[in-house]
DOROLO-222783 format. One line per field, with one value per residue (C-alpha): residue in three letters; x, y negated, z negated. Coordinates in steps of 0.1 Angstrom, whole numbers. Layout:
REM DOROLO-222783
code	(ALA_...)
c1	(X_...)
c2	(Y_...)
c3	(Z_...)
END
This chain:
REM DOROLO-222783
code	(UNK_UNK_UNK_UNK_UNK_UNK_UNK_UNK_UNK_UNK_UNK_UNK_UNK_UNK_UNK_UNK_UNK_UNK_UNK_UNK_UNK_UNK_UNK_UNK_UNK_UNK_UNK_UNK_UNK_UNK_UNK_UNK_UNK_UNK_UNK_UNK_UNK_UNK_UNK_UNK_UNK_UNK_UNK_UNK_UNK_UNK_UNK_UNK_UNK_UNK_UNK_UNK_UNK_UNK_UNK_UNK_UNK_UNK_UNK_UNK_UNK_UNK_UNK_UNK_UNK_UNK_UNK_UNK_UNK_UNK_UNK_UNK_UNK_UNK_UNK_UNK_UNK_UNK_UNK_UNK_UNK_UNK_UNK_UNK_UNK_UNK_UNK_UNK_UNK_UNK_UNK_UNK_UNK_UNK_UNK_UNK_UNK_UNK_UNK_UNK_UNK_UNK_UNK_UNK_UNK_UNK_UNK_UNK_UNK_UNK_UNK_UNK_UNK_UNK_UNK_UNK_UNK_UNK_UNK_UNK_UNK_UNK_UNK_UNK_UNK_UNK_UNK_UNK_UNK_UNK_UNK_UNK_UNK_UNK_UNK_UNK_UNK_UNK_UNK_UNK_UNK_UNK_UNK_UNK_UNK_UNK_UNK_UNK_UNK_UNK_UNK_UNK_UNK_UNK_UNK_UNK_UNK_UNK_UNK_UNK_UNK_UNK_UNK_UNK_UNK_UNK_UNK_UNK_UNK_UNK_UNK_UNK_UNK_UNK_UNK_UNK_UNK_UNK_UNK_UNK_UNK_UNK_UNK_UNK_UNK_UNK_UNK_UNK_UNK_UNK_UNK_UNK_UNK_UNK_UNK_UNK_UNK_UNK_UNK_UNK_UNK_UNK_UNK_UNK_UNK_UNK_UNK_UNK_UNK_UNK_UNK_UNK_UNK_UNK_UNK_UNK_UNK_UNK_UNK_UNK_UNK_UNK_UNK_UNK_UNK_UNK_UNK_UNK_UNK_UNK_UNK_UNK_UNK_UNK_UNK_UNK_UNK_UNK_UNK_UNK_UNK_UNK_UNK_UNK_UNK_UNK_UNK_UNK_UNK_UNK_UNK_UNK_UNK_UNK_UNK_UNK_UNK_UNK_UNK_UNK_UNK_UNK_UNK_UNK_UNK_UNK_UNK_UNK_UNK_UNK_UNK_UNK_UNK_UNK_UNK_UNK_UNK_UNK_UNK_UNK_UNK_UNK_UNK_UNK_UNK_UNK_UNK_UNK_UNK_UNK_UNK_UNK_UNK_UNK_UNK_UNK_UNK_UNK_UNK_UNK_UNK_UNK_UNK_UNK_UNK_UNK_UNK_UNK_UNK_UNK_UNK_UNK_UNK_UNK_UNK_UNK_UNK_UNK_UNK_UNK_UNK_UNK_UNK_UNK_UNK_UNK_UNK_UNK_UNK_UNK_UNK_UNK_UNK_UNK_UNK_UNK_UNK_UNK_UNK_UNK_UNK_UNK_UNK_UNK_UNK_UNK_UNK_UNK_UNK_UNK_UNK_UNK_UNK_UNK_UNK_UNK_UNK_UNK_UNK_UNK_UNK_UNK_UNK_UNK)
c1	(259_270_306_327_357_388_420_420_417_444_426_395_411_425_404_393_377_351_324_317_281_275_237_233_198_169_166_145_120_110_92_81_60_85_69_75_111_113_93_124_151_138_139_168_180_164_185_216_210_202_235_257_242_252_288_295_297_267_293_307_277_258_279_276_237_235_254_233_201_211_226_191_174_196_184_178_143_145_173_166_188_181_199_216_249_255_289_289_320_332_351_338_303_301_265_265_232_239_230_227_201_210_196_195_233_243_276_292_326_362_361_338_350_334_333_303_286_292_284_249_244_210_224_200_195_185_194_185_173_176_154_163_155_162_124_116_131_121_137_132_141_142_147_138_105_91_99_89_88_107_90_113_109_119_100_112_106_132_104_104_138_135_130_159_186_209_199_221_208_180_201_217_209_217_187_204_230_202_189_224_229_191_197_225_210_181_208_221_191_183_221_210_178_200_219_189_177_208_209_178_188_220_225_241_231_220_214_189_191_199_236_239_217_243_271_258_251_283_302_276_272_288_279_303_311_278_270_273_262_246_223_216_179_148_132_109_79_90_71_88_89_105_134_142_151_173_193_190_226_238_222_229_261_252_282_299_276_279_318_316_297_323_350_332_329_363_377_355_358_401_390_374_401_381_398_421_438_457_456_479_454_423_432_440_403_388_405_389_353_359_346_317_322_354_359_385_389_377_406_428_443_469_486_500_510_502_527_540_522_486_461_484_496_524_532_537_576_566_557_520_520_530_511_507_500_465_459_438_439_415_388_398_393_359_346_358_338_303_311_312_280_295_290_317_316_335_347_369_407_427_397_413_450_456_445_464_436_416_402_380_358_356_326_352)
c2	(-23_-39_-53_-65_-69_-86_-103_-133_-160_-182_-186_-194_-220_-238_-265_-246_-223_-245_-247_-217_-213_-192_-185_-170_-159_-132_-110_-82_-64_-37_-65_-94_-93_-94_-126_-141_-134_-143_-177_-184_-173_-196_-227_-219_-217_-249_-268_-252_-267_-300_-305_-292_-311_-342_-331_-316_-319_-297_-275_-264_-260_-247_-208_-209_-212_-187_-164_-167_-167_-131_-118_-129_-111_-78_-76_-45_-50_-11_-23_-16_-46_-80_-106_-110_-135_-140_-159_-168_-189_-191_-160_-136_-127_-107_-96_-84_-70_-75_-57_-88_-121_-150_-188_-199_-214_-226_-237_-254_-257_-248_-210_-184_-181_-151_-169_-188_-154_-155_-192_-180_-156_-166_-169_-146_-153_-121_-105_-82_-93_-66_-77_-59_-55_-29_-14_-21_-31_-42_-52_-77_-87_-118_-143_-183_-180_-146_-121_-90_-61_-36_4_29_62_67_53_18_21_38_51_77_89_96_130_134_121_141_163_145_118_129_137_103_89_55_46_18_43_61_31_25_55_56_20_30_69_40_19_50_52_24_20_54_40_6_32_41_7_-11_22_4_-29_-40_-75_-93_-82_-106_-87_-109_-97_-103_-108_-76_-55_-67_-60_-25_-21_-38_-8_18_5_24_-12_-37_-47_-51_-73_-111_-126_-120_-142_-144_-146_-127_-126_-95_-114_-149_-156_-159_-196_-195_-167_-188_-217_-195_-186_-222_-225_-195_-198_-231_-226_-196_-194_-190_-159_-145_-148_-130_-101_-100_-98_-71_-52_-55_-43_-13_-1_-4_17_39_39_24_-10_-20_-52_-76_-85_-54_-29_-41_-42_-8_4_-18_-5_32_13_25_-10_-19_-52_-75_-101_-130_-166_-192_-209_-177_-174_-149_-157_-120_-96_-62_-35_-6_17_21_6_-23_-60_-79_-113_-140_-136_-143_-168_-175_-169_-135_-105_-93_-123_-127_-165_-147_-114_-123_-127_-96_-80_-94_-86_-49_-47_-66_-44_-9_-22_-35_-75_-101_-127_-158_-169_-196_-200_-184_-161_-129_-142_-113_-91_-107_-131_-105_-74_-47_-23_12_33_64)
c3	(-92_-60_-63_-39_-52_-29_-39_-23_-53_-36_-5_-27_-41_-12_1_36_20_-5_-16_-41_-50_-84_-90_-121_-132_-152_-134_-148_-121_-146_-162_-136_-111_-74_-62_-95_-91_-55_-62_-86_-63_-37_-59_-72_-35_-30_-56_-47_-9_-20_-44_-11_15_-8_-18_13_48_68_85_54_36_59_63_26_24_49_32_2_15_30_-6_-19_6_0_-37_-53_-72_-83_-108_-145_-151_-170_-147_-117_-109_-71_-59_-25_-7_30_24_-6_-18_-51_-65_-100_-114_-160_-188_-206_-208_-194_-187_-155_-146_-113_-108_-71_-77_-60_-72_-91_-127_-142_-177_-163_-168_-204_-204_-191_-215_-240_-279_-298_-330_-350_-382_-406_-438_-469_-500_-533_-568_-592_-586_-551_-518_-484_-448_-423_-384_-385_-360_-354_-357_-379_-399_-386_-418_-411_-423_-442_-434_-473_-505_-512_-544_-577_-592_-562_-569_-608_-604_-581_-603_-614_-646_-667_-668_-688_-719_-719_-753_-738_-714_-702_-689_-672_-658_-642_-629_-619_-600_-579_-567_-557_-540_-522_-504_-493_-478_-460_-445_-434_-413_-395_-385_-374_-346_-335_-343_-342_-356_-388_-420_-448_-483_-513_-549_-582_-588_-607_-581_-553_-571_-577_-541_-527_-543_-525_-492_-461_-441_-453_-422_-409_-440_-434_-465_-497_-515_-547_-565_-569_-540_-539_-546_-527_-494_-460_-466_-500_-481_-451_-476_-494_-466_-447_-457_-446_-412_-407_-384_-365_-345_-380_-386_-349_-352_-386_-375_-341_-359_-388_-354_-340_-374_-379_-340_-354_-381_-355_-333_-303_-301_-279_-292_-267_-229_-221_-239_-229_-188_-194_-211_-187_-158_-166_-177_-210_-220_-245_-257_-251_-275_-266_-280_-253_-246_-242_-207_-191_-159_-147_-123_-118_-128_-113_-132_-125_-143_-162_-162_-172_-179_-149_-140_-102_-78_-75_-37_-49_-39_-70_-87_-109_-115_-152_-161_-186_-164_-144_-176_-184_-145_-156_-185_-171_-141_-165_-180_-214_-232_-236_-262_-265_-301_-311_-304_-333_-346_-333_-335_-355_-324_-298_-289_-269_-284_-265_-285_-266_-260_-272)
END
């Protein structure tokens, strides 16, 4: 990571010192070829020149395209990273080398916001899909395009697991009883084997069964808050075509579903005790890159200044030619965590009012 860090936003902001380039980008050498990824630097570089020239004069757009061409030609193509964001200005160059996918974003403006980084990022969309019945069960990846099935390294099937009920059960007189008790050692399982694959994959869980199968399982599970939806039907024996028009509806606003599973993992990392809720907390986890993923509204903004103690912020109660003064200490935060290799996500304003409108989720 090569950051250069300065604090100089008001002289960024004043108009001697525009304009401010942000070239944001894939960059992923451990999969493309160099020249591939120097061919797109260059056009990149090409477009950026040809919007300055025309909203600028030459001798201020000039230092900056000089600037940038030399960044460029400082990259480090030994990084294991996915993408790189380069902000260049008359007077500060920051190179940051992401953990996270991104579109190609350039942005020529008065300053570098950091949320354009977040703007960049690509939206997945991937989920898990859990089919059960009371005999069987299987599990997808699914995405826009395929289901992908998932292997158990367990038998996805009850009959399996007959033998390893408990001995009881074979004196019920009532073989309903047994088929109960039978149905949820079954469900058991197949909760345990969920824990296995969202380590490998961790995205929004949708669960398909018959209404009396979920409700079994609902009581069992140990991944509520990974669990987005359920939908109801039999669908053991329905073809991907048949499950994707099931759960249309429940895929239909995916920023519904991607704010749900957020918000599932903010309240189990409070559970955990890894969260720290509000602007005050999260500067401090960030400050020490304790920082896995920060989770703030979009529209959520906190003038500040820095405190006398180290490592925290207070409210604005100063001057903005201040020293201390932080035109957002929510993007200071969100540079900490990108910087400490973690994700931010935007949601939308009032979805974490109960967490102060910001809410990190710490590695420990």
């Amino acid at each position: 990571m090569n950051l250069v860090f300065q604090d100089q936003q008001q002289l960024i902001d004043t108009a001697g010192y525009l304009p401010a380039v942000s070239l944001i980008m894939p960059f992923h050498p451990i999969m493309s070829a160099r020249k591939d990824l120097e061919y797109q630097l260059k056009k990149a570089v090409e477009k950026i020149e040809s919007s300055l020239m025309e909203q600028y004069p030459r001798e201020k757009a000039i230092p900056v395209l000089e600037k940038l061409r030399r960044m460029i030609g400082t990259l480090n193509y030994n990084t294991h990273k996915k993408s790189v964001a380069i902000f260049a200005s008359p007077l500060i160059e920051k190179v940051y080398y992401l953990d996270i996918a991104v579109e190609e974003r350039v942005v020529i403006d008065d300053s570098f916001e950091i949320r354009d980084l977040v703007y960049a990022k690509k939206q997945v969309i991937q989920y898990l899909v859990l089919l059960l019945s009371a005999e069987r069960s299987r599990m997808y990846l699914g995405n826009c395009s395929s289901f992908l099935l998932i292997k158990s390294n367990g038998p996805d099937n009850v009959h399996a697991y007959i033998n390893d009920a408990p001995e009881r059960v074979a004196n019920y007189s009532d073989p309903s009883a047994h088929k109960e008790v039978l149905l949820d050692k079954f469900l058991y399982h197949m909760d345990q084997g969920l824990t296995y694959v969202l380590k490998a994959y961790p995205f929004p869980v949708f669960v398909l069964g018959a209404e009396r199968v979920l409700g079994h399982f609902r009581k069992i599970t140990r991944h509520e808050k990974n669990i987005v939806g359920y939908v109801r039907g039999n669908f053991l024996d329905a073809t991907e075509t048949e499950i994707r028009r099931a759960m249309k509806p429940y895929l239909a606003d995916w920023q519904k579903v991607r704010e749900t599973a957020l918000l599932n993992k903010v309240k189990a990392a409070a559970d955990e005790q890894r969260l720290s809720a509000g602007i005050r907390e999260a500067w401090k986890a960030s400050s020490c890159m304790n920082g896995s993923t920060l989770v703030v509204e979009k529209g959520f903004v906190y003038p500040a200044r820095k405190a006398a103690e180290p490592g925290a912020v207070q409210g604005k109660h100063t001057h903005e030619d201040n020293l201390f003064y932080i035109k957002d200490a929510v993007d200071e935060v969100m540079e900490k965590v990108l910087a400490g290799g973690g994700d931010v996500e935007f949601v939308e304003d009032g979805v974490l009012k109960e967490y102060d409108h910001i809410a990190l989720v710490r590695y420990y």
